[in-house]
PDB file of N, CA, C and O in Angstrom:
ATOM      1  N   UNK A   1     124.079 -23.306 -85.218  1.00  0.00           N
ATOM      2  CA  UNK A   1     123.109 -23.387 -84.136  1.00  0.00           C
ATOM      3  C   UNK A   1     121.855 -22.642 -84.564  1.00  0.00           C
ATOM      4  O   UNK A   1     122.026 -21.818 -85.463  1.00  0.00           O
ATOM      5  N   UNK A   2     120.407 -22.808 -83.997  1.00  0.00           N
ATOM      6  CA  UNK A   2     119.516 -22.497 -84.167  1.00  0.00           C
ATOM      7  C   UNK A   2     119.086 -20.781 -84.223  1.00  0.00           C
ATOM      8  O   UNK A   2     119.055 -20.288 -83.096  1.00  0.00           O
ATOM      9  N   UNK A   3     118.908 -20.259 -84.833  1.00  0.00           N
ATOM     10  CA  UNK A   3     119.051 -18.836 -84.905  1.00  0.00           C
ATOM     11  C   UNK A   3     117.748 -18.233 -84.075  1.00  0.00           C
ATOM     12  O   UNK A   3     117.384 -17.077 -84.288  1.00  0.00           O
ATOM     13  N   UNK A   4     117.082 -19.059 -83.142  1.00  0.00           N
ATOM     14  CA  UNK A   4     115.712 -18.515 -82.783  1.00  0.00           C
ATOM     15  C   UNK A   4     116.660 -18.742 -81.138  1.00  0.00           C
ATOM     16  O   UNK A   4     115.905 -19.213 -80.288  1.00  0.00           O
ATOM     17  N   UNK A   5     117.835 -18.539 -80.706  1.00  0.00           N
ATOM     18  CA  UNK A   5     118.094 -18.877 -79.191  1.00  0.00           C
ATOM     19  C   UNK A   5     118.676 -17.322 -79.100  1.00  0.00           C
ATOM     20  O   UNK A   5     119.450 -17.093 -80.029  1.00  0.00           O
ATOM     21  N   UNK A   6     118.543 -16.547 -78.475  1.00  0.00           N
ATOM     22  CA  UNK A   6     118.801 -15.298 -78.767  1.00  0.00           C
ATOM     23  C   UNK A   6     120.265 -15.751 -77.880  1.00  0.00           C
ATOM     24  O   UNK A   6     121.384 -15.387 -78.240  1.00  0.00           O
ATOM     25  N   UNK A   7     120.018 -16.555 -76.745  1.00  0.00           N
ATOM     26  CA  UNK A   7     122.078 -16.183 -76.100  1.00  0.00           C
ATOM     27  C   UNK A   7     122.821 -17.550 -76.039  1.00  0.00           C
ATOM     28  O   UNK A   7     122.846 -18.423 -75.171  1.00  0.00           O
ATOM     29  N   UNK A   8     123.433 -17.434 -77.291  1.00  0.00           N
ATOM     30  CA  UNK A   8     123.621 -19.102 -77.552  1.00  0.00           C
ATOM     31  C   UNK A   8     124.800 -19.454 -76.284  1.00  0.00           C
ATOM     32  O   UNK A   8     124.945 -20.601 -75.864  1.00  0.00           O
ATOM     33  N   UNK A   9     125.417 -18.545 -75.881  1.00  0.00           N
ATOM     34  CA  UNK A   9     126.791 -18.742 -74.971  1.00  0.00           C
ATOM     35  C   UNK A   9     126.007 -19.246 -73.672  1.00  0.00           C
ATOM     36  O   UNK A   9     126.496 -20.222 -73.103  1.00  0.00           O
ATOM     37  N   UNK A  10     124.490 -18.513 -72.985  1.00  0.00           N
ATOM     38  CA  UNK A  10     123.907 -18.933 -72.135  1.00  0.00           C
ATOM     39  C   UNK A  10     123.171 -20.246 -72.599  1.00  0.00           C
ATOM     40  O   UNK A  10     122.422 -20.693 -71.731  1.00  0.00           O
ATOM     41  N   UNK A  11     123.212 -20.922 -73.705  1.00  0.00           N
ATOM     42  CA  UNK A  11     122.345 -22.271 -73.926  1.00  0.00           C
ATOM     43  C   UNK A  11     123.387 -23.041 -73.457  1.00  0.00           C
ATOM     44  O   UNK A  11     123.201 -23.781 -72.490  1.00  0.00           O
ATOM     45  N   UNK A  12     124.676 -22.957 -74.118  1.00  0.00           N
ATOM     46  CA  UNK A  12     125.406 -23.775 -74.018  1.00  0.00           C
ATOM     47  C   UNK A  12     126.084 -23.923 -73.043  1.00  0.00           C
ATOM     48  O   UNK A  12     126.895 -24.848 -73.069  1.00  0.00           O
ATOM     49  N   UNK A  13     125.990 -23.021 -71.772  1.00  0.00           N
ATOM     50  CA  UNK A  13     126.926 -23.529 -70.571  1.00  0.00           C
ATOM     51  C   UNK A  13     125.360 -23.896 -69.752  1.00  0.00           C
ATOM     52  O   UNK A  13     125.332 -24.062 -68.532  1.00  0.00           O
ATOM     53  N   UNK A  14     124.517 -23.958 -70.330  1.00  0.00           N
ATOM     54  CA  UNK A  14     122.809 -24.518 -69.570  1.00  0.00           C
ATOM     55  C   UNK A  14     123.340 -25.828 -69.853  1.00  0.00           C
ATOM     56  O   UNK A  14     123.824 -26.494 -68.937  1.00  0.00           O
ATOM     57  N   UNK A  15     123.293 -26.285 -71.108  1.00  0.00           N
ATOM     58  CA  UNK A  15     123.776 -27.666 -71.523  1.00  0.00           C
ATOM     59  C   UNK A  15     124.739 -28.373 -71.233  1.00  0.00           C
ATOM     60  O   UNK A  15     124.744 -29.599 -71.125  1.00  0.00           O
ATOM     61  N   UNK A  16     125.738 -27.529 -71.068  1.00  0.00           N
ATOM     62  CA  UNK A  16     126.854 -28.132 -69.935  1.00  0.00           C
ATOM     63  C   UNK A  16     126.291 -28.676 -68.498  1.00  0.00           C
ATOM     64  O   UNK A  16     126.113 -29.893 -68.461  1.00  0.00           O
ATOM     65  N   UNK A  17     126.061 -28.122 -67.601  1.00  0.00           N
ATOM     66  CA  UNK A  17     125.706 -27.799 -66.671  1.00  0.00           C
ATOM     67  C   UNK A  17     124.526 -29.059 -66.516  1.00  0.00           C
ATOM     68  O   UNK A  17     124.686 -29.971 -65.704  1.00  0.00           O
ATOM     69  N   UNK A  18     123.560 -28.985 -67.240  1.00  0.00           N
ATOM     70  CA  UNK A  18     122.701 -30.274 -67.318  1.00  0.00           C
ATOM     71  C   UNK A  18     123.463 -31.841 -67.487  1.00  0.00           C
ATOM     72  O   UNK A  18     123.055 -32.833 -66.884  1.00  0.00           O
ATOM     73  N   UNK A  19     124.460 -31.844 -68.282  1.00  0.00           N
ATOM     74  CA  UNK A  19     125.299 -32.763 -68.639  1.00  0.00           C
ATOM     75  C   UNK A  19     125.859 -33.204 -67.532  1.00  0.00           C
ATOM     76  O   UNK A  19     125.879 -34.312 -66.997  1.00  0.00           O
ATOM     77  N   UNK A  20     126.373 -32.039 -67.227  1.00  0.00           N
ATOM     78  CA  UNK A  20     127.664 -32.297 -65.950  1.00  0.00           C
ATOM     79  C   UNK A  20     126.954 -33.196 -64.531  1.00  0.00           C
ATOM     80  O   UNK A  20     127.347 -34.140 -63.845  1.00  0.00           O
ATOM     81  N   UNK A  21     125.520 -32.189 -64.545  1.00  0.00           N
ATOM     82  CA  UNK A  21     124.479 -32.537 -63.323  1.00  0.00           C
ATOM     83  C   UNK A  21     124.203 -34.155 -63.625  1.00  0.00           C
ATOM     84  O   UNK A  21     124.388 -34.983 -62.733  1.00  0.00           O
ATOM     85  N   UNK A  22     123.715 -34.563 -65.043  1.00  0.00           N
ATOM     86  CA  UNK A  22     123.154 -36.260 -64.695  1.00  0.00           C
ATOM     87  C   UNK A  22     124.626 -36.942 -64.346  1.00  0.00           C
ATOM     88  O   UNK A  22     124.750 -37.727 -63.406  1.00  0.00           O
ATOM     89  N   UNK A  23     125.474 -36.644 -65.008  1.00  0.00           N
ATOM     90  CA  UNK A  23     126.576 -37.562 -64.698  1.00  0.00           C
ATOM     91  C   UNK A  23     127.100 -37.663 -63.136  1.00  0.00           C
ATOM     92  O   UNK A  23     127.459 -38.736 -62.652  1.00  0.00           O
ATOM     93  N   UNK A  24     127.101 -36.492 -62.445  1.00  0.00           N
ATOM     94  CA  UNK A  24     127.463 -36.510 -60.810  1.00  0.00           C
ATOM     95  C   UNK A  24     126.238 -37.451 -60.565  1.00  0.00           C
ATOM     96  O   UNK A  24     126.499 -38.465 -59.917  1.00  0.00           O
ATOM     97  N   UNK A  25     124.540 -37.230 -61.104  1.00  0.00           N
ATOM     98  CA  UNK A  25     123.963 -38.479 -60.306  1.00  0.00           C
ATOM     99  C   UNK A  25     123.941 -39.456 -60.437  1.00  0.00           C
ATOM    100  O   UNK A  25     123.563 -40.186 -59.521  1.00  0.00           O
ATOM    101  N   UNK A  26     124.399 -40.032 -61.842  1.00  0.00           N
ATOM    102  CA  UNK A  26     124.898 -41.612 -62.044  1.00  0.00           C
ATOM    103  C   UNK A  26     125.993 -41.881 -60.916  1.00  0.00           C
ATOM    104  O   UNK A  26     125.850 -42.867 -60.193  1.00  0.00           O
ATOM    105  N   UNK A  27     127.395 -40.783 -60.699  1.00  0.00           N
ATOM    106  CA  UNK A  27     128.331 -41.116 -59.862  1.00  0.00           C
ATOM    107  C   UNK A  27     127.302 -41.443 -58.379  1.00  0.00           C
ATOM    108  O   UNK A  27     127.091 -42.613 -58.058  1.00  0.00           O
ATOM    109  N   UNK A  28     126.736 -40.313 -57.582  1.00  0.00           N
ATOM    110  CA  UNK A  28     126.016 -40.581 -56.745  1.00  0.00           C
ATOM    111  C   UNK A  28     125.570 -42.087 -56.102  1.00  0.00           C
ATOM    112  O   UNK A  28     125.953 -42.734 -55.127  1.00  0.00           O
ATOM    113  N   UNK A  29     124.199 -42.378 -57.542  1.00  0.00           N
ATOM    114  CA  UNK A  29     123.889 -43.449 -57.336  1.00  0.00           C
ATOM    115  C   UNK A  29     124.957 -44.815 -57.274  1.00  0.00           C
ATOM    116  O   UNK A  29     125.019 -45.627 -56.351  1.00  0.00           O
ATOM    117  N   UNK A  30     125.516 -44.814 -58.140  1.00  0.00           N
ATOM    118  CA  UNK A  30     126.472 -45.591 -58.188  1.00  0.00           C
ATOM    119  C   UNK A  30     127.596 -46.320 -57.045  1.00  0.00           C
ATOM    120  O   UNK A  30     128.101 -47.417 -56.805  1.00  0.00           O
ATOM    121  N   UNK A  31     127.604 -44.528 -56.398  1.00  0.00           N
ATOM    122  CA  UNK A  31     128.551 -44.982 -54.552  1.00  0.00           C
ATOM    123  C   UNK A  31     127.075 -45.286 -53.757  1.00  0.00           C
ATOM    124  O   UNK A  31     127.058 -46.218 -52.953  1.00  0.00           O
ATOM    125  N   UNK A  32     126.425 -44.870 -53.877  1.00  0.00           N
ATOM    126  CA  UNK A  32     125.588 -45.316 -52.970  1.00  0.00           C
ATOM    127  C   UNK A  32     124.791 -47.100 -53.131  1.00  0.00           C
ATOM    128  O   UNK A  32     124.134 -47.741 -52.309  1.00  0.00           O
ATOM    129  N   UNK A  33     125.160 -47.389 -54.342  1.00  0.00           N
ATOM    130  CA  UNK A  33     124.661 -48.825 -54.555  1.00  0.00           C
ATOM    131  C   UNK A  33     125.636 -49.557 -54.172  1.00  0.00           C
ATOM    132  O   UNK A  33     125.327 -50.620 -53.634  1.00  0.00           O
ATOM    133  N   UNK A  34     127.066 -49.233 -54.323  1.00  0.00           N
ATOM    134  CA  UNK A  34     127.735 -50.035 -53.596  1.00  0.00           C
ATOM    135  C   UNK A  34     128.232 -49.966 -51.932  1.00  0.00           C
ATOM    136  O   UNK A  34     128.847 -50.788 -51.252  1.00  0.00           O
ATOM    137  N   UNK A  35     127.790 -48.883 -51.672  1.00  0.00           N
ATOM    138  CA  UNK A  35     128.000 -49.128 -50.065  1.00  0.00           C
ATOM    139  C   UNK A  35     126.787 -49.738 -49.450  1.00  0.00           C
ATOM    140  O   UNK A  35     126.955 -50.272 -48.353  1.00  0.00           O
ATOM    141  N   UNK A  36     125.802 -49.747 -49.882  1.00  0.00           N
ATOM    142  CA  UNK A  36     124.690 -50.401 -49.636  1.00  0.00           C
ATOM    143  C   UNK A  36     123.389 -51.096 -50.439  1.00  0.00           C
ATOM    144  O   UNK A  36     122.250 -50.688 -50.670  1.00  0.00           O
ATOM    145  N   UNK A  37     124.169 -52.464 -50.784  1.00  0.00           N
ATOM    146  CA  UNK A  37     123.259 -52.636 -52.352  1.00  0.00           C
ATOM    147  C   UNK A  37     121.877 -53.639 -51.591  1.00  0.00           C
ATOM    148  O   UNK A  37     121.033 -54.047 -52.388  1.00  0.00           O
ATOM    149  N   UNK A  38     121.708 -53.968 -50.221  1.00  0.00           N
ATOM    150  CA  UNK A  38     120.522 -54.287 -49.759  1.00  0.00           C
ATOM    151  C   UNK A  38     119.198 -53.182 -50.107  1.00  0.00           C
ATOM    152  O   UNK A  38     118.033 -53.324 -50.479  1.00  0.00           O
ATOM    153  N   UNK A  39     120.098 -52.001 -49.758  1.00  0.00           N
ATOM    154  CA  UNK A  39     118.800 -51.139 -49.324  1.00  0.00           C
ATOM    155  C   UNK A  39     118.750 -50.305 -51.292  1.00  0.00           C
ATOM    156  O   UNK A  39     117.865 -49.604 -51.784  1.00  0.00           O
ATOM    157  N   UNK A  40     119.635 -50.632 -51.713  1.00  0.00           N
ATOM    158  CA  UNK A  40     119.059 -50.348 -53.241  1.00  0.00           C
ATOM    159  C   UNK A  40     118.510 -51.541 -54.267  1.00  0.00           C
ATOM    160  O   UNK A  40     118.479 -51.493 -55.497  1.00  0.00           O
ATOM    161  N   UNK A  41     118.068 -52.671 -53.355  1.00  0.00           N
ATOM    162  CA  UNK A  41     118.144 -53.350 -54.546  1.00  0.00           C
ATOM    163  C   UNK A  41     116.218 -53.544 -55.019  1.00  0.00           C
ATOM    164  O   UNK A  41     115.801 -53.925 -56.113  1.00  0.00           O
ATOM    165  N   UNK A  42     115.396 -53.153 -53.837  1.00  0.00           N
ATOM    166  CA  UNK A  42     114.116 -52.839 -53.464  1.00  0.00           C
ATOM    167  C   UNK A  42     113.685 -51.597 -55.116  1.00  0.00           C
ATOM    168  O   UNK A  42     112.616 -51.659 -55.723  1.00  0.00           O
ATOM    169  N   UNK A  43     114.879 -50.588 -55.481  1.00  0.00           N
ATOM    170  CA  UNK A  43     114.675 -49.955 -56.652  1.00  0.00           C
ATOM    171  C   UNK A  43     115.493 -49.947 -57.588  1.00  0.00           C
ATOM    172  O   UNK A  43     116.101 -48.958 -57.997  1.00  0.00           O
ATOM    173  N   UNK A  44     115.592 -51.412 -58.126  1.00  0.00           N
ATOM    174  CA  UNK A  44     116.210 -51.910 -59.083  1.00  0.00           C
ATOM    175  C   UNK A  44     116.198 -51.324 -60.442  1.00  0.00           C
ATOM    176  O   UNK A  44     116.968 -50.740 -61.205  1.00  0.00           O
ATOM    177  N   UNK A  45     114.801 -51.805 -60.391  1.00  0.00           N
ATOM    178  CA  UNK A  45     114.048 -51.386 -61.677  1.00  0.00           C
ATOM    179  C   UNK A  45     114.034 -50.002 -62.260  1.00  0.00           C
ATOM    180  O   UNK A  45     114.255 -49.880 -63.465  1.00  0.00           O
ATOM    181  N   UNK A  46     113.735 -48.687 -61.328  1.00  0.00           N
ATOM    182  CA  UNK A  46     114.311 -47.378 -61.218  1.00  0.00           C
ATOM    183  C   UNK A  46     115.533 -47.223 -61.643  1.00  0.00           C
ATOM    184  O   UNK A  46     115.687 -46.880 -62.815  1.00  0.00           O
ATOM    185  N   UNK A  47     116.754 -47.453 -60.743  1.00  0.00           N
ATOM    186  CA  UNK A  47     118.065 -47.423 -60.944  1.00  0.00           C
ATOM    187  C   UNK A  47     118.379 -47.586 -63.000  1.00  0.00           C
ATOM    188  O   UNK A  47     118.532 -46.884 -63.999  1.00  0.00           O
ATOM    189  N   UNK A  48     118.323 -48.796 -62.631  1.00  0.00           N
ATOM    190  CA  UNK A  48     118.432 -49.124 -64.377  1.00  0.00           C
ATOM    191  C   UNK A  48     117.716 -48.269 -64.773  1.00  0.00           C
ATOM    192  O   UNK A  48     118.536 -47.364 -64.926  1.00  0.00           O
ATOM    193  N   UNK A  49     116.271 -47.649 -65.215  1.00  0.00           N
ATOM    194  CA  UNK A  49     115.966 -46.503 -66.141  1.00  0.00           C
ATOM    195  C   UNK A  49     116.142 -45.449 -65.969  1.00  0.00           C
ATOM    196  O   UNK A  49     115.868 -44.564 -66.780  1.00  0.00           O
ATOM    197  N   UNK A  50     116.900 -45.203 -64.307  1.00  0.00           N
ATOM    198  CA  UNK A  50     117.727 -43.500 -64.068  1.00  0.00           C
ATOM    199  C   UNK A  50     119.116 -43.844 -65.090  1.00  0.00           C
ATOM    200  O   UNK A  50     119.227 -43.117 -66.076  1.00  0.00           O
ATOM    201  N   UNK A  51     119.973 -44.724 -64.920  1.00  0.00           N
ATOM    202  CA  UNK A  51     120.649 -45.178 -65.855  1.00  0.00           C
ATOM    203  C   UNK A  51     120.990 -44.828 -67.729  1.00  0.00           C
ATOM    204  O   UNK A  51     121.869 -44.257 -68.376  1.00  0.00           O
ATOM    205  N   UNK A  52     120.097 -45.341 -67.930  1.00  0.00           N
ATOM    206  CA  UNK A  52     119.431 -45.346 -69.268  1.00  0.00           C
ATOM    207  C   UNK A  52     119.254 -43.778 -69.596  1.00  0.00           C
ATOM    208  O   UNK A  52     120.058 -43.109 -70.245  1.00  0.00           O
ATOM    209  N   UNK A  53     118.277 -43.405 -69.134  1.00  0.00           N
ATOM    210  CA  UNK A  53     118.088 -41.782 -69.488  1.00  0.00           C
ATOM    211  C   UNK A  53     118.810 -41.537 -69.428  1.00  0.00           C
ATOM    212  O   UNK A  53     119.495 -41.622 -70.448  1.00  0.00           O
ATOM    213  N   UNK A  54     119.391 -41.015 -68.269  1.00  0.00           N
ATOM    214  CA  UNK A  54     120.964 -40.295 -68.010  1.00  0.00           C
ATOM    215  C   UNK A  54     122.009 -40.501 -68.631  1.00  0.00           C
ATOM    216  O   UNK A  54     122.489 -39.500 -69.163  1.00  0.00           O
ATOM    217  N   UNK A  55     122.638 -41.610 -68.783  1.00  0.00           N
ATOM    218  CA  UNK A  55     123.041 -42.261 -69.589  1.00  0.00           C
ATOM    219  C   UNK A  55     123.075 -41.680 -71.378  1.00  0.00           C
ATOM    220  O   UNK A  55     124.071 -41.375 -72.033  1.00  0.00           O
ATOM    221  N   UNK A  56     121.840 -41.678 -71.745  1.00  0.00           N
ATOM    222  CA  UNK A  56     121.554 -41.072 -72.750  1.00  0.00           C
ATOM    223  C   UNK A  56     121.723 -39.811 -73.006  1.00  0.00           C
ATOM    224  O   UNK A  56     122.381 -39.503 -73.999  1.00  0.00           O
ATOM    225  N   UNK A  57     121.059 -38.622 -72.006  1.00  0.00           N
ATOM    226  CA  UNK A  57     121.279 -37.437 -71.877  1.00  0.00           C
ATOM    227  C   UNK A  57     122.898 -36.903 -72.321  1.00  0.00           C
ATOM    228  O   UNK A  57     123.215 -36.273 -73.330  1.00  0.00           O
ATOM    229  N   UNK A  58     123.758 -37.374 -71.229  1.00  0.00           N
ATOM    230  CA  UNK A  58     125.203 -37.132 -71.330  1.00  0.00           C
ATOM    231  C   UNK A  58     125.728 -37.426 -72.349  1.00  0.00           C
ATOM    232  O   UNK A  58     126.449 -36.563 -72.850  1.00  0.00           O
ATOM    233  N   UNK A  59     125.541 -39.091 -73.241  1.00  0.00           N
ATOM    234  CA  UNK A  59     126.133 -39.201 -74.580  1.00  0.00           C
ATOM    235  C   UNK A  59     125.295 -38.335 -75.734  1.00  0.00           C
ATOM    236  O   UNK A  59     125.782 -37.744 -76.698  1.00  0.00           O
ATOM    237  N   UNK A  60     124.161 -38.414 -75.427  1.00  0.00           N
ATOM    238  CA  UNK A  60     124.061 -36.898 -76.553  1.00  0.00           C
ATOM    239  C   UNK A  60     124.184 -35.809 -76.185  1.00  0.00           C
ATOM    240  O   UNK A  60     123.791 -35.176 -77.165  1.00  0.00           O
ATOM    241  N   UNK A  61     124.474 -35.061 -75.404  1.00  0.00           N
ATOM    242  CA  UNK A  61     125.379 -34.370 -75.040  1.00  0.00           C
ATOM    243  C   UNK A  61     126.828 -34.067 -76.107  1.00  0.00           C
ATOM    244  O   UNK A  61     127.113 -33.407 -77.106  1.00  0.00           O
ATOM    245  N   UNK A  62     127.301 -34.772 -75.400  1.00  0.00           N
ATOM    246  CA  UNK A  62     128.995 -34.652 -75.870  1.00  0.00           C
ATOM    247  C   UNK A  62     128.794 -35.417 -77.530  1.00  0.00           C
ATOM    248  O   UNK A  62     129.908 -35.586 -78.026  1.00  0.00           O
ATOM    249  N   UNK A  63     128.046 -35.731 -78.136  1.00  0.00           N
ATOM    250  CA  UNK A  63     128.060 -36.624 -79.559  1.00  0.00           C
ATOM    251  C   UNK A  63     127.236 -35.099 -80.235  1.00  0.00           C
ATOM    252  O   UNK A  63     127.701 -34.651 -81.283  1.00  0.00           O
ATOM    253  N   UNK A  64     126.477 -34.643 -79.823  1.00  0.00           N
ATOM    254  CA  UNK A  64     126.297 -33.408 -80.650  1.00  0.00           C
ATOM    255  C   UNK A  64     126.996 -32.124 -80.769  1.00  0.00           C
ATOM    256  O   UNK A  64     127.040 -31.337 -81.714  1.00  0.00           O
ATOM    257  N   UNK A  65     127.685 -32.073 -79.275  1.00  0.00           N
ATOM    258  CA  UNK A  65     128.597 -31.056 -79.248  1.00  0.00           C
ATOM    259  C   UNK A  65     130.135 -31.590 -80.025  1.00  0.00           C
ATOM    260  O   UNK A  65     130.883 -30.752 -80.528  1.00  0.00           O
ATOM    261  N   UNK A  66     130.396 -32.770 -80.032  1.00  0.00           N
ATOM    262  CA  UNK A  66     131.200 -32.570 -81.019  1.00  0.00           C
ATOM    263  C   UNK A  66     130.499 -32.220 -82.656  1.00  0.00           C
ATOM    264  O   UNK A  66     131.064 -31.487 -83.468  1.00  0.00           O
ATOM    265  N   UNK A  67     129.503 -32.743 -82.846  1.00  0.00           N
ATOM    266  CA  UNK A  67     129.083 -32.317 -84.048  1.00  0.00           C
ATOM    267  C   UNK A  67     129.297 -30.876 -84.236  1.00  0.00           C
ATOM    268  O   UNK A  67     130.105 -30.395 -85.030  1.00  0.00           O
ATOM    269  N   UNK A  68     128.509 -30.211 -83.440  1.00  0.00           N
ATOM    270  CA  UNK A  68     128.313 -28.810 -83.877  1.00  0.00           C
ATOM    271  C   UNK A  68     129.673 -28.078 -83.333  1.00  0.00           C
ATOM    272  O   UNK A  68     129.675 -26.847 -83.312  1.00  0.00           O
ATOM    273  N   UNK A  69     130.853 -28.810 -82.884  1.00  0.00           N
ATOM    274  CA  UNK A  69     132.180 -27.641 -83.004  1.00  0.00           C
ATOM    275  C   UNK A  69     132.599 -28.060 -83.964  1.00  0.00           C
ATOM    276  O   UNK A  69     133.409 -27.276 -84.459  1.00  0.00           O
ATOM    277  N   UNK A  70     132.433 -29.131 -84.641  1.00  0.00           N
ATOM    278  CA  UNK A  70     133.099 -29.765 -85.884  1.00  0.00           C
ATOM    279  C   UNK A  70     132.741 -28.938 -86.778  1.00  0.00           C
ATOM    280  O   UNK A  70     133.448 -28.114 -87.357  1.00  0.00           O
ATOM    281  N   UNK A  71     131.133 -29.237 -86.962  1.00  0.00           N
ATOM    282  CA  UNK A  71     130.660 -28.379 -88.308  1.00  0.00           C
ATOM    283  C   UNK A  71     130.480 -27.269 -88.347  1.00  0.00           C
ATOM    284  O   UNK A  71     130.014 -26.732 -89.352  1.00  0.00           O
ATOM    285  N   UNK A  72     130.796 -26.622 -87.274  1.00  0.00           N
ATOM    286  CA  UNK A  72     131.031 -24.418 -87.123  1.00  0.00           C
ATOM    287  C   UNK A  72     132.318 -24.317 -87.741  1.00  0.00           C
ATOM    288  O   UNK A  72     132.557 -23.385 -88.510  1.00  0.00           O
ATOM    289  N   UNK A  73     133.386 -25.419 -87.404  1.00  0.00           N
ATOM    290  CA  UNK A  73     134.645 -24.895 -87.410  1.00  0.00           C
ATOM    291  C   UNK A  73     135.208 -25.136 -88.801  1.00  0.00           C
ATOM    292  O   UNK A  73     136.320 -24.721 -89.130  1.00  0.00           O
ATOM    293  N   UNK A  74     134.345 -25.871 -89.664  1.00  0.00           N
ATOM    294  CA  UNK A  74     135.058 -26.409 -91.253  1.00  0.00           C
ATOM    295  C   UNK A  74     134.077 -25.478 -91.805  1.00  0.00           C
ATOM    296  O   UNK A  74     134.107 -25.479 -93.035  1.00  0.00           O
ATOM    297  N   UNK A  75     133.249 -24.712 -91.316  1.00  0.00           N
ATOM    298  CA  UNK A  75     132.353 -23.736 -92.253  1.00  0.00           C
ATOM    299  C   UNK A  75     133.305 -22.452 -92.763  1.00  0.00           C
ATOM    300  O   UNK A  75     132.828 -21.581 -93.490  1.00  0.00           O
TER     301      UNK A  75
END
C-alpha cells in the first residue's frame, strides 16, 4: 500500500464502508424500481448511469482488494 496514507487500517475500513454504501444503493434503487417502475421509469437514463458507476465502484473495490491481500501476503 501507498506509504504516503499515514492510517492505512482507517483507509481501508473508509473503503469498505464506501463499497458497502453504493451497493445498499443499487439494492435501494433496485426495490424501489420494482415496486414502482411507472414512477421510475421518467429516470431511466439516471438509473442506468447510477448503475454503471456504482456498479464499477464496488467491483473495483473487491478486484483490488483481492489484489493487494494477495500481493502483501506472498511478499
Amino acid at each position: 500500500m501507498n506509504e504516503l496514507i499515514p492510517d492505512k487500517m482507517a483507509y481501508q475500513v473508509n473503503k469498505r464502508r464506501m463499497a458497502w454504501s453504493a451497493l445498499g444503493m443499487m439494492i435501494i434503487t433496485t426495490i424501489a424500481t420494482i415496486i414502482d417502475p411507472q414512477r421510475m421509469a421518467g429516470a431511466e437514463s439516471v438509473l442506468m448511469t447510477q448503475y454503471i458507476a456504482l456498479s464499477g465502484l464496488v467491483g473495483a473495490y473487491f478486484a483490488l482488494s483481492k489484489v493487494t491481500s494477495s500481493g502483501s501476503s506472498s511478499s
